[in-house]
KOLVEXLO-161466 format. One line per 2 residues: number of its first residue (from 1); their letters; for each residue x, y, z of N, C-alpha, C. Coordinates in Angstrom, 1 decimal. Layout:
NUM) A) X Y Z X Y Z X Y Z; ...
//
This chain:
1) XX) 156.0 103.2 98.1 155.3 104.4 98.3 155.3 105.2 96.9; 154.3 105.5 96.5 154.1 106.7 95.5 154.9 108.0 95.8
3) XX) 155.0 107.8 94.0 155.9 109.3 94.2 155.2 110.6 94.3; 155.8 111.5 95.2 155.0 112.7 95.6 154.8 113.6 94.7
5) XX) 155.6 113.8 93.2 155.3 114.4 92.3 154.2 114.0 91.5; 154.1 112.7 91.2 153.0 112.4 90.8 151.8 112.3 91.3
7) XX) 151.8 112.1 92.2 150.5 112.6 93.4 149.7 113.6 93.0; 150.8 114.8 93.3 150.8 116.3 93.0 150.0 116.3 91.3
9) XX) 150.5 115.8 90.8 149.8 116.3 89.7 148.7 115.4 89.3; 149.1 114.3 89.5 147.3 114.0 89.4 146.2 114.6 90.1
11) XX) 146.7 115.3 91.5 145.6 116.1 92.2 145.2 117.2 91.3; 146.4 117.7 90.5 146.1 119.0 90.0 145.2 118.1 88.8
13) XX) 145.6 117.6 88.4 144.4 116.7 86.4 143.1 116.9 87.5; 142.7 115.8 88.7 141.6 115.7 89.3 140.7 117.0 89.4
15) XX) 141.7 118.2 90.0 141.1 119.5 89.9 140.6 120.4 88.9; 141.3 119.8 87.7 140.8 120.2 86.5 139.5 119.6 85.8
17) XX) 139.6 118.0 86.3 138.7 117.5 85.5 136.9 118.2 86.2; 137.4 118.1 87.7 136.5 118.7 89.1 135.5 120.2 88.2
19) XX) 136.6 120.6 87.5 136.2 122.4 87.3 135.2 122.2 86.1; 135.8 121.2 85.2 135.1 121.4 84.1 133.7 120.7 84.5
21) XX) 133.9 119.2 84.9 132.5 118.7 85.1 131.7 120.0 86.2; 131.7 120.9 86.8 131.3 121.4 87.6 130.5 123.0 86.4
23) XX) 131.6 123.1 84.8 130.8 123.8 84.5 129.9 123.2 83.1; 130.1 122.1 83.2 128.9 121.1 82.8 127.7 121.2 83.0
25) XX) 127.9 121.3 84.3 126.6 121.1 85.3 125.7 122.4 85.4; 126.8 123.2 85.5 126.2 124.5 85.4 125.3 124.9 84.3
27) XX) 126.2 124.6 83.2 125.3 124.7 81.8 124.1 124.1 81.5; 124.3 122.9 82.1 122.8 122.1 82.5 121.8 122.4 82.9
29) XX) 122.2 123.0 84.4 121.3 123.5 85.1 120.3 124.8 84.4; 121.9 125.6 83.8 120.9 126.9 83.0 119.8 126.7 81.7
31) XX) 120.5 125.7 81.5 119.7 124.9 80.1 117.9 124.1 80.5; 118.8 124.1 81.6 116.6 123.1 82.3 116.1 124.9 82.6
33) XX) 116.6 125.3 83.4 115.8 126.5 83.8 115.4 127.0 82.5; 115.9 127.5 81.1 115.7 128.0 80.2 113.9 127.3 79.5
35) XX) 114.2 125.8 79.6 113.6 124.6 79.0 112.0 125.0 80.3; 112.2 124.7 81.4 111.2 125.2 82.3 110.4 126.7 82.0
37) XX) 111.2 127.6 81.7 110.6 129.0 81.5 109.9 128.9 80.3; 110.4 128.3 79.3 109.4 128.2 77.9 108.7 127.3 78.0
39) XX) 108.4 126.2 78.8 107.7 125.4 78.6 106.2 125.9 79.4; 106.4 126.7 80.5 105.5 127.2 81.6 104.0 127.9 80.9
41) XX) 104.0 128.5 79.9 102.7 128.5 79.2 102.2 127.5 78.7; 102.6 126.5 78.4 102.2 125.2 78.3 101.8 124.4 79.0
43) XX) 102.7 124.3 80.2 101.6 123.3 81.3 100.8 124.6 81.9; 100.5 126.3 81.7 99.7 126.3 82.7 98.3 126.5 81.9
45) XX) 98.6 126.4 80.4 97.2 125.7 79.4 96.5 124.4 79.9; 98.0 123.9 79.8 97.8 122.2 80.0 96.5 122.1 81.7
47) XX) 96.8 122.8 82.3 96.2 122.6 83.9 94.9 123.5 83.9; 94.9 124.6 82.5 93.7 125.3 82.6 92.3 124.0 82.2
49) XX) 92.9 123.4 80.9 92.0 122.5 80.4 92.0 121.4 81.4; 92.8 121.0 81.9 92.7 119.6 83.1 91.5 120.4 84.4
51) XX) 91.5 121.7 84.6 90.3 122.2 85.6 89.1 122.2 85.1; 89.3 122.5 83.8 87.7 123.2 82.8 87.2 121.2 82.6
53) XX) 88.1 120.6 82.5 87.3 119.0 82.0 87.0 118.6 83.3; 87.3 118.6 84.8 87.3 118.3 86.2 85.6 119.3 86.6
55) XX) 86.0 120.2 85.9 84.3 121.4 86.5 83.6 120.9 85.5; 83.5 120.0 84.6 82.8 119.8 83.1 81.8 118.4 83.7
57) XX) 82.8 117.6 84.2 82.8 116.2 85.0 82.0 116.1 86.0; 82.6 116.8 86.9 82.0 116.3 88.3 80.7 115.7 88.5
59) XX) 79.9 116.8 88.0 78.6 117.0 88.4 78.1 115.4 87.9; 78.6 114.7 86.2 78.3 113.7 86.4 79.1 112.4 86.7
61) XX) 80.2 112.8 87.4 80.8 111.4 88.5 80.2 111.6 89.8; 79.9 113.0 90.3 78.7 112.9 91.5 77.3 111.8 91.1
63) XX) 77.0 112.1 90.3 75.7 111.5 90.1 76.0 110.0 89.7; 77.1 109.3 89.0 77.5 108.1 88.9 77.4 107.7 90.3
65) XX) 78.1 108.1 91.2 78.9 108.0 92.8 77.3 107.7 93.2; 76.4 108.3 93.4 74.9 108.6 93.8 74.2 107.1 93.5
67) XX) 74.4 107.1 92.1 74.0 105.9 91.3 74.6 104.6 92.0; 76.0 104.4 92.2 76.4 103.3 92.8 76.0 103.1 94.2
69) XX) 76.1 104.1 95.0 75.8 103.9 96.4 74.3 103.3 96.3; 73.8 103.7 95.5 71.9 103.0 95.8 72.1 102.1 95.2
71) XX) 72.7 101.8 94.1 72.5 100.3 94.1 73.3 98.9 94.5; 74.1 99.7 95.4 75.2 98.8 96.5 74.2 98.6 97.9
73) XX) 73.1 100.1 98.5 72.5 99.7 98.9 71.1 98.9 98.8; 70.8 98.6 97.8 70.2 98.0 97.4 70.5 96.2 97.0
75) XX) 71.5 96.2 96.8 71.9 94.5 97.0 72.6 93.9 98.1; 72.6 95.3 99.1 73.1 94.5 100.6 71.7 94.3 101.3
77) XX) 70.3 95.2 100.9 69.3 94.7 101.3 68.7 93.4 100.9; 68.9 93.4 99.5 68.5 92.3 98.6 69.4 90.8 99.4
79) XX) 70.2 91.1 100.0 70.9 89.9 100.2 70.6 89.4 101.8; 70.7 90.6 102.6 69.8 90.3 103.6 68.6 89.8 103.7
81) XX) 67.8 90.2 103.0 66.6 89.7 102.5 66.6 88.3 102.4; 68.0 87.7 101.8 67.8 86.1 101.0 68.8 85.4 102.6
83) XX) 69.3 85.8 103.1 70.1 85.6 104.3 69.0 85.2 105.1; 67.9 86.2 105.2 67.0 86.3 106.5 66.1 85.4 106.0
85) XX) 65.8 84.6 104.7 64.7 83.8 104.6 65.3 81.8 104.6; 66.5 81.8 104.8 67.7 80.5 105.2 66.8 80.1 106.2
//
């Protein structure tokens, strides 16, 4: 059986080591929040220009989109066409 003094104080080392990693973490934590708050003008540039290149676009991936659909339907006709003359 383990001795109960030693027990005892390895619980107390364990509780110490507990405290400190706990204000590790803390520090961490405050250190991302800090890192987040300065960075936050940055990505909300970063999302201004990712909207302005999306409204810049569309109009011509609409018209790509437009483009493919006629000429998808156009070679499912074309194919029926060569289907129906077998």
């Amino acid at each position: 059986m383990k001795n109960p003094l030693n027990s005892i104080k390895n619980l107390i080392q364990d509780v110490k080591e507990l405290g400190a990693a706990s204000q590790n973490f803390a520090q961490s934590v405050s250190k991302l929040e800090q890192s987040v708050t300065q960075t936050q003008p940055e990505i909300t540039e970063l999302q201004k220009k990712i909207d302005e290149f999306n409204f810049k676009t569309k109009p011509r991936l609409d018209r790509i989109q437009e483009l493919q659909n006629k000429m998808q339907t156009e070679i499912d006709r074309l194919s029926q066409t060569s289907i129906n003359r077998k």
